[in-house]
Z-matrix of the N, CA and C atoms (Angstrom, degrees):
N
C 1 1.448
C 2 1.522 1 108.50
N 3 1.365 2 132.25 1 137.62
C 4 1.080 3 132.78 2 141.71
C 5 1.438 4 105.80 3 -143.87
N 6 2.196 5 90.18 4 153.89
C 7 1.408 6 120.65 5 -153.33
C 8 1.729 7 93.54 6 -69.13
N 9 1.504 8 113.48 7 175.48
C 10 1.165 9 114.06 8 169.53
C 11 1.936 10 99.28 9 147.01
N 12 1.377 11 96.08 10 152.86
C 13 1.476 12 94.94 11 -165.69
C 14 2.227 13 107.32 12 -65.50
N 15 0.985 14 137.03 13 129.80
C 16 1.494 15 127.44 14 139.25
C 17 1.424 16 119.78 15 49.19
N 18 1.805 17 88.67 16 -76.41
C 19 2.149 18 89.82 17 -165.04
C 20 1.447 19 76.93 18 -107.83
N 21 1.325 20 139.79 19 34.79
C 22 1.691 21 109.80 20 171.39
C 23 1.374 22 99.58 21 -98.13
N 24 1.590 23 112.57 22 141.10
C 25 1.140 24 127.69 23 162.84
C 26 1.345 25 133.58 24 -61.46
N 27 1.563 26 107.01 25 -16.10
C 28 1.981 27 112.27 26 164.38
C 29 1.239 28 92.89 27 -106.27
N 30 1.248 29 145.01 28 42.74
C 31 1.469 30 143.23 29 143.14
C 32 1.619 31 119.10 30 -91.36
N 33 1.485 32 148.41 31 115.10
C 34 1.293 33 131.70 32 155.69
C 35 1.755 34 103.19 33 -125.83
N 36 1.428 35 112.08 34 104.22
C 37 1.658 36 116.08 35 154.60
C 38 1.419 37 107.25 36 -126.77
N 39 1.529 38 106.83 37 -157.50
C 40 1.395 39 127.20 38 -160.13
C 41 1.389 40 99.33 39 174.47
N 42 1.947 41 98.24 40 119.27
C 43 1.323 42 101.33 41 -173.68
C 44 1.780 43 127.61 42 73.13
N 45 1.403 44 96.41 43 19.55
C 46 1.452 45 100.58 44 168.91
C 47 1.234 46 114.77 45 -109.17
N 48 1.500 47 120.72 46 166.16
C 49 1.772 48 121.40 47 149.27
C 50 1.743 49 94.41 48 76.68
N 51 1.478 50 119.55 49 -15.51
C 52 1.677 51 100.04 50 179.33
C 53 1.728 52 96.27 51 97.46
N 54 1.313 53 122.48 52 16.93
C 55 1.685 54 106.63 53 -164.98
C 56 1.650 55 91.51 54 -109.57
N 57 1.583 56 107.75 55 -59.33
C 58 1.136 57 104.15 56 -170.11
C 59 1.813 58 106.37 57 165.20
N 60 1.830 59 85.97 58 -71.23
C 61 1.713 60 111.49 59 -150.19
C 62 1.682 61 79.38 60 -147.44
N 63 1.244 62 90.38 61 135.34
C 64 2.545 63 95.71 62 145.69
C 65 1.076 64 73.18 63 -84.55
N 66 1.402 65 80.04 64 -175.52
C 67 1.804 66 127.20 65 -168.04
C 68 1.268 67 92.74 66 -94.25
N 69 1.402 68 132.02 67 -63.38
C 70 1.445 69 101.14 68 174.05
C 71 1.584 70 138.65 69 -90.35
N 72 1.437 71 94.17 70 64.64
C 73 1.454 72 117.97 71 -177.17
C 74 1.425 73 104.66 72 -125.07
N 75 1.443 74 112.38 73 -31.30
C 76 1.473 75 128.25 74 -169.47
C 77 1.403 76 116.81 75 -112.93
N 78 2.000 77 120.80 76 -19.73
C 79 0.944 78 117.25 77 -166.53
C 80 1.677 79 113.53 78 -125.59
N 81 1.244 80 131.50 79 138.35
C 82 1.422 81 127.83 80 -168.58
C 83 1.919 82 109.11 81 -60.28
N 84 1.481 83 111.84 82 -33.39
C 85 1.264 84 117.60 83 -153.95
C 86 1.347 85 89.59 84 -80.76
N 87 1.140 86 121.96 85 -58.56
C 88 1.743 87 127.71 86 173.11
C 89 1.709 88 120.47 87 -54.48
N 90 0.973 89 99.78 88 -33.66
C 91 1.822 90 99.76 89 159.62
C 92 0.997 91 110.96 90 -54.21
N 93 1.253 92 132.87 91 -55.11
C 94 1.614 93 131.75 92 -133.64
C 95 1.507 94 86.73 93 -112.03
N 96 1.980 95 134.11 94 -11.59
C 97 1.159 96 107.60 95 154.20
C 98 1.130 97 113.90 96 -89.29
N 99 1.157 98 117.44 97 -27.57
C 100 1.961 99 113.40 98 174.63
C 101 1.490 100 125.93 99 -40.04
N 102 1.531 101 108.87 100 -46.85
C 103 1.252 102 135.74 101 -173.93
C 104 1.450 103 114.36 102 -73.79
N 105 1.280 104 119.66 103 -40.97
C 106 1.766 105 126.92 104 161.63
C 107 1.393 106 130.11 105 -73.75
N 108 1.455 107 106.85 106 -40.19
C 109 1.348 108 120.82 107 -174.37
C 110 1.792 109 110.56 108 -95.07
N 111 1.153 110 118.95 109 -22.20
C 112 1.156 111 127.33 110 -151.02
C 113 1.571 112 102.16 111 -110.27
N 114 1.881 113 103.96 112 -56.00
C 115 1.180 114 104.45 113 -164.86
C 116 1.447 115 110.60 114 -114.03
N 117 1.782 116 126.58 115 24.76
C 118 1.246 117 149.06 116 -167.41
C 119 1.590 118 98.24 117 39.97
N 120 1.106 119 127.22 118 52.49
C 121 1.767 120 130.95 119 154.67
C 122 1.394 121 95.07 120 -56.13
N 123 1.520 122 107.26 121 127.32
C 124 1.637 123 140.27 122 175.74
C 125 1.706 124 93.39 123 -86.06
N 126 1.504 125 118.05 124 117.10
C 127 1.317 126 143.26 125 -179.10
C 128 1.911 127 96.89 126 -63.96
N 129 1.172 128 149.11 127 126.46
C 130 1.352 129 138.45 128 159.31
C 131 1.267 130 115.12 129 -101.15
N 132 1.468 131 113.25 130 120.15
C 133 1.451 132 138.64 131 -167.93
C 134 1.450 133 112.96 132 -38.09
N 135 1.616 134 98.89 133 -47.77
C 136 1.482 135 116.19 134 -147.20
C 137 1.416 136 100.55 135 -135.32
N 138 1.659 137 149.53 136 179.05
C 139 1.194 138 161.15 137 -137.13
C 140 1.920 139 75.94 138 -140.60
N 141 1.120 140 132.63 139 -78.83
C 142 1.440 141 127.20 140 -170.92
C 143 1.858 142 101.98 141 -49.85
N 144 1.195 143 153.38 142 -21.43
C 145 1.223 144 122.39 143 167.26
C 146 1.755 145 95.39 144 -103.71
N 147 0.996 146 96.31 145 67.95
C 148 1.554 147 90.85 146 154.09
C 149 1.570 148 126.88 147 -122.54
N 150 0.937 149 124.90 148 147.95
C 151 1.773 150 102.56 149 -175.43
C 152 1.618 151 103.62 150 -142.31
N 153 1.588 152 104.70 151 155.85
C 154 1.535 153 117.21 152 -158.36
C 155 1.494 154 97.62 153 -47.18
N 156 1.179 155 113.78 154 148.18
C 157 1.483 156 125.19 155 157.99
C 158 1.906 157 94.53 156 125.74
N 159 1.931 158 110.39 157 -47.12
C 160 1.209 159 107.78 158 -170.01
C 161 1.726 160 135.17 159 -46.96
N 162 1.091 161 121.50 160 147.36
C 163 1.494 162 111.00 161 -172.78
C 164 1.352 163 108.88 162 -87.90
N 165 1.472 164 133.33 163 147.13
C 166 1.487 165 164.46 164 164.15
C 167 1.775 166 109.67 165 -74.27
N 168 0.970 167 110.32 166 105.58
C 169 1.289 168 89.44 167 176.40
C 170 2.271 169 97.90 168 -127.80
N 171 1.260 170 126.34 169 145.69
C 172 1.062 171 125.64 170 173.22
C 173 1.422 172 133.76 171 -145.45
N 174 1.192 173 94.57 172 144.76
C 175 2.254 174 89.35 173 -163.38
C 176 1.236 175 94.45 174 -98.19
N 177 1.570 176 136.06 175 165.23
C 178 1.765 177 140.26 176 154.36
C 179 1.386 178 78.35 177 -95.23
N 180 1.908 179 87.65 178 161.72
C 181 1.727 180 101.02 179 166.11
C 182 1.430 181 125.36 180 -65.70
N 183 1.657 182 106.44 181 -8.65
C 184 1.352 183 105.32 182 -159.29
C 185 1.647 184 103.19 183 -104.16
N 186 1.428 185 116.51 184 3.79
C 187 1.191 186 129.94 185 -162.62
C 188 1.488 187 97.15 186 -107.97
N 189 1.776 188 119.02 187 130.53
C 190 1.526 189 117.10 188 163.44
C 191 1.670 190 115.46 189 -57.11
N 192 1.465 191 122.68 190 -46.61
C 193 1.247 192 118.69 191 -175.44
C 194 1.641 193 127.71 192 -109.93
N 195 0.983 194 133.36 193 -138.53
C 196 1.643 195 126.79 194 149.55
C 197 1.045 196 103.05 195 -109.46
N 198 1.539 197 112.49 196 135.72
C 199 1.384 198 132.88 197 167.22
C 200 1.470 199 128.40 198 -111.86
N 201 1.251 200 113.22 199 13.76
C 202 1.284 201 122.32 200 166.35
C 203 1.615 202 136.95 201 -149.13
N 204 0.993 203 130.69 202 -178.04
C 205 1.670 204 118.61 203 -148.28
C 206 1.312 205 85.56 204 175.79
N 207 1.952 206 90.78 205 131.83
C 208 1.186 207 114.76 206 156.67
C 209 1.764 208 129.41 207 -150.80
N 210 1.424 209 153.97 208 -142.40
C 211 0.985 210 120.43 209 -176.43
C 212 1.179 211 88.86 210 -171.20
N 213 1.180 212 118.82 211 144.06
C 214 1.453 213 128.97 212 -172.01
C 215 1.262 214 122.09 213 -96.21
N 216 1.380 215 116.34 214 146.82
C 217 1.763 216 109.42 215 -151.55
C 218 1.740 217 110.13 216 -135.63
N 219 1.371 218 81.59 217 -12.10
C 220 1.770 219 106.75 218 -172.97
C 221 1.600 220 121.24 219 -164.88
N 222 1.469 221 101.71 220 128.94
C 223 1.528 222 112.28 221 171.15
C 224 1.259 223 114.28 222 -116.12
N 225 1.530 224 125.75 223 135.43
C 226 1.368 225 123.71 224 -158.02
C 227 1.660 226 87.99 225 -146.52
N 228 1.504 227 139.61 226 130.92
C 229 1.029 228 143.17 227 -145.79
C 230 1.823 229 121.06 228 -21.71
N 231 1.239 230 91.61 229 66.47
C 232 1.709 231 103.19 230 172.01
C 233 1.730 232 115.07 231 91.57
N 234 1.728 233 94.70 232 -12.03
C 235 1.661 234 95.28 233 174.23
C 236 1.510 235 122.98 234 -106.06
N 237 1.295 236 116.40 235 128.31
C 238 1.795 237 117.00 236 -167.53
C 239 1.539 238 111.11 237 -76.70
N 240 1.541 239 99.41 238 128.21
C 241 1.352 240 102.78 239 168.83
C 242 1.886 241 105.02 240 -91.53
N 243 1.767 242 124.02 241 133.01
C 244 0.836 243 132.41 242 -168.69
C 245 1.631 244 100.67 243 -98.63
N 246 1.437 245 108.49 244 167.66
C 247 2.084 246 129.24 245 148.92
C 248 1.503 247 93.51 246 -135.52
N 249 1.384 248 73.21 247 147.87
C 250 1.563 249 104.14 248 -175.63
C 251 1.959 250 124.48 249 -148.63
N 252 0.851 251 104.42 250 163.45
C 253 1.654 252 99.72 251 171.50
C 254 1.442 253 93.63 252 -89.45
N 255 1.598 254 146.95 253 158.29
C 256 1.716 255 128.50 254 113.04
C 257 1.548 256 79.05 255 156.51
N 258 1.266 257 119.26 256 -153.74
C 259 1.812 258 141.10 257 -166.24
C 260 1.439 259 90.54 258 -33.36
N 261 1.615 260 122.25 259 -77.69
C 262 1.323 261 113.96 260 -160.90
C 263 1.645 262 108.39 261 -144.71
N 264 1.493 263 105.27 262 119.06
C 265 1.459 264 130.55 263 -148.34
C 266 1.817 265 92.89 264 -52.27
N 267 1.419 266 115.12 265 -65.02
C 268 1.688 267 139.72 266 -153.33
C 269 1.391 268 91.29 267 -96.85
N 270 1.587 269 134.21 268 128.61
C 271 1.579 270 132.62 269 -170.17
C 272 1.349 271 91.89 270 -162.87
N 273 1.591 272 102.43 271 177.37
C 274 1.610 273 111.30 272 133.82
C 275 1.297 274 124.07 273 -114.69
N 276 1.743 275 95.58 274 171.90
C 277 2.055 276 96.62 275 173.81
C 278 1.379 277 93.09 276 -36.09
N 279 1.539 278 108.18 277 -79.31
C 280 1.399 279 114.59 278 -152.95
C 281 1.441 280 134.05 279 -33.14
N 282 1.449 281 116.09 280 -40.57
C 283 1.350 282 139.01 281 172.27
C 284 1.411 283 112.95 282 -64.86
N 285 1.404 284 115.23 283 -51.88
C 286 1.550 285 132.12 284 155.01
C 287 1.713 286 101.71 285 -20.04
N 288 1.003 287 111.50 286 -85.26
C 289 1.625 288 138.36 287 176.90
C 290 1.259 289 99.72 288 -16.17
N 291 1.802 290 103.00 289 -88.89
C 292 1.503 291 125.56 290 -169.24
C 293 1.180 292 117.65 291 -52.91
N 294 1.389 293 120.76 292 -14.34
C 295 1.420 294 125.07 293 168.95
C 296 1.700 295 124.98 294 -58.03
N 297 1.461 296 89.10 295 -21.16
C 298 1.779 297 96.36 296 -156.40
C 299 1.568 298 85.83 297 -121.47
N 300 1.128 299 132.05 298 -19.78
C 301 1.493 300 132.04 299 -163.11
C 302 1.550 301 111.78 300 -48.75
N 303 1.022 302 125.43 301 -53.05
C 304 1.418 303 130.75 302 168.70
C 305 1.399 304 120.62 303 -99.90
N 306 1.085 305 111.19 304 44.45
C 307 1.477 306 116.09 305 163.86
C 308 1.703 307 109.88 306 -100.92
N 309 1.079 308 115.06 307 -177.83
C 310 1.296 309 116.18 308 177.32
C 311 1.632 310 95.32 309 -103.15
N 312 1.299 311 152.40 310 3.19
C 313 1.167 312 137.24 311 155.46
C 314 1.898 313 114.99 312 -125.37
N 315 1.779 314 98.67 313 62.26
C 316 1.403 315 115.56 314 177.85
C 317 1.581 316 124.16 315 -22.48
N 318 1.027 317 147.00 316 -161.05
C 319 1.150 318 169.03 317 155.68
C 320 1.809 319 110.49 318 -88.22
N 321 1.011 320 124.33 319 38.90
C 322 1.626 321 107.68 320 -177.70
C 323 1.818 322 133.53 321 -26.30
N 324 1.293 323 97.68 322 -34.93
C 325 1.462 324 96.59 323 -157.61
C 326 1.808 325 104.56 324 -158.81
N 327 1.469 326 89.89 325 117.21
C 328 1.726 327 86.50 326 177.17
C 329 1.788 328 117.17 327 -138.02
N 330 1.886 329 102.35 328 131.23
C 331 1.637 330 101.19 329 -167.98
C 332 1.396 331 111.65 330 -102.98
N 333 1.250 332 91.87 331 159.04
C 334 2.313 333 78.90 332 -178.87
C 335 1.800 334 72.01 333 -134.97
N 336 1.315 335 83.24 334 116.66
C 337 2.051 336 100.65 335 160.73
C 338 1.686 337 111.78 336 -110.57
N 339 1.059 338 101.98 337 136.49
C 340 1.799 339 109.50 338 -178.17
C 341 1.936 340 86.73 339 -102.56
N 342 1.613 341 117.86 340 118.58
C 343 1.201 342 114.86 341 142.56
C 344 1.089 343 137.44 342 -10.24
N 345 1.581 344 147.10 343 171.44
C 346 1.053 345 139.14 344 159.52
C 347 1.722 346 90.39 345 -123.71
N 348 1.796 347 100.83 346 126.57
C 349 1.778 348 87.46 347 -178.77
C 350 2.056 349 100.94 348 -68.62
N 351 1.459 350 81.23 349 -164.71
C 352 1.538 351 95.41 350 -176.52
C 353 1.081 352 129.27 351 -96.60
């Protein structure tokens, strides 16, 4: 937990202040700045250095920010097995991807952040 107003981005609780949730407790775009900016989360270049525990984060093209998040649970020769909320809980990146690849609202942009422990 750390304190911090609602919409602040170095804020993450639950159940404080009478609100509920921060925003980046509840929201993908605010995670993934909380987690970089906040909690020095190491950006991963590539899908092969990623390792279980790291967070998924992904924008559509049609979307201003990222709206989704997931977390990696398994690495199997350099490719991440994901969990997720939505169609199908247990996946991979890759499948993730190819799902949206030929749609008219693609996958634009996808981050793999490793935490910083505590």
């Amino acid at each position: 937990m750390r304190p911090g107003g609602r919409k602040a981005d170095n804020a993450w609780w639950q159940g404080r202040y009478g609100f509920g949730k921060s925003w980046s407790w509840t929201s993908a775009d605010y995670l993934r700045r909380h987690v970089t900016k906040w909690r020095n989360g190491a950006i991963q270049p590539h899908e092969y250095n990623a390792k279980v525990g790291d967070l998924v984060f992904f924008k559509w093209k049609r979307e201003r920010v990222y709206n989704h998040a997931a977390i990696i649970y398994s690495m199997v020769q350099g490719h991440a097995g994901v969990v997720q909320h939505g169609l199908k809980n247990q996946t991979t990146l890759s499948e993730v991807i190819n799902r949206y690849r030929h749609t008219s609202n693609p996958i634009e942009k996808v981050t793999i952040v490793r935490p910083k422990t505590r």
